[in-house]
N, C-alpha and C positions, 0 to 999 in steps of 0.2 A: 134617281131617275128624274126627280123634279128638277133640278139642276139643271139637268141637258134639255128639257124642254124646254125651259125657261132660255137658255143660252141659243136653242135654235129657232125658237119665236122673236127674240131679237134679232139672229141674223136677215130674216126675213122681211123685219120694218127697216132694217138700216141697208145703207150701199157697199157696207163695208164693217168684218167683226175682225179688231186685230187683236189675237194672245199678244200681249206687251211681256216677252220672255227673255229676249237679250238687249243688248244696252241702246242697238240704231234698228230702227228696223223702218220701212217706207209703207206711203200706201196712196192708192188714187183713188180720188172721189170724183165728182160729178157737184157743180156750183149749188148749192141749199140743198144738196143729200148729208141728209146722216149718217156716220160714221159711229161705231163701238170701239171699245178699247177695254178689253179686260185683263184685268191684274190680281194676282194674288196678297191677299193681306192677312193682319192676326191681329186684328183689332184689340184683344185683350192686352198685349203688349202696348200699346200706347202708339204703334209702329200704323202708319196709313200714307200710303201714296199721294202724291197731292202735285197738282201745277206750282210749277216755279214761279213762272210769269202765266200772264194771259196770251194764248194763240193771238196772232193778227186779222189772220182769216179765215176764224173758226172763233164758231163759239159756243162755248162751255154751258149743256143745256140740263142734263141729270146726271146724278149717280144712283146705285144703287146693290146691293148684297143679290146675285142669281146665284150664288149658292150658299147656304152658310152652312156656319162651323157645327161639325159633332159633336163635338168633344170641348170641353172648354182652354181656350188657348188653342184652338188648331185654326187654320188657315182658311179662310172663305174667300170666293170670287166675286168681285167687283164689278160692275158696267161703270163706264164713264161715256158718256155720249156727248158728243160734239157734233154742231152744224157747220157745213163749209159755206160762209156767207160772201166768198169773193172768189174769181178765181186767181190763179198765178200759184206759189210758193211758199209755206209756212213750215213751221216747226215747232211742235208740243215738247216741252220739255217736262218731267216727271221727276219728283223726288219723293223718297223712302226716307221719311222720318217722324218723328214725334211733332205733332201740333204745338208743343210748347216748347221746342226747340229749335226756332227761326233762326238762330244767331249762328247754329253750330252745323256742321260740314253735315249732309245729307249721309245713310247709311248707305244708298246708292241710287243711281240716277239712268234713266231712260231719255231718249229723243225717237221722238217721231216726227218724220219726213214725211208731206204732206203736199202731193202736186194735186190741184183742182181745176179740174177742167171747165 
């Protein structure tokens, strides 16, 4: 239950809460609104979602666990919160891997599409 409030008390402060579930997905903000973007992770794996590059017209303000794990090894929800500091066109790009493995192919990757008005 804490989860969900936690998850609907941010949808509230932001312009916009996007589940990041399949591989493109879009979304429209509003010029210096904040946007959410939740992901699932398992941090005990070594496994954590992370920007590729830096947005252009957005920028990268918090993260943080609004749900965490039960069970050791199970899956928690993530906030990543972004500001739109420009308007026009950008693109979040997201990859699924180990912090200490920069060098090697992501285990999988996200883009978010990003028109600001």
């Amino acid at each position: 239950m804490l989860a969900a409030t936690t998850q609907a008390n941010a949808q509230k402060k932001l312009g916009a809460l996007i589940s990041l579930d399949s591989a493109f997905q879009q979304v429209e903000v509003k010029k210096n609104a904040s946007f959410g973007v939740l992901v699932q992770v398992q941090s005990g794996t070594g496994y954590n979602w992370d920007l590729a590059t830096p947005p252009a017209k957005c920028r990268f303000t918090e993260s943080k666990i609004t749900e965490a794990a039960t069970l050791p090894g199970a899956k928690e929800t993530r906030l990543m919160v972004f500001k739109a500091t420009e308007s026009g066109l950008d693109s979040i790009r997201f990859v699924y891997r180990r912090a200490w493995e920069t060098d090697s192919k992501p285990q999988s990757e996200r883009v978010l599409a990003v028109t600001i008005q």
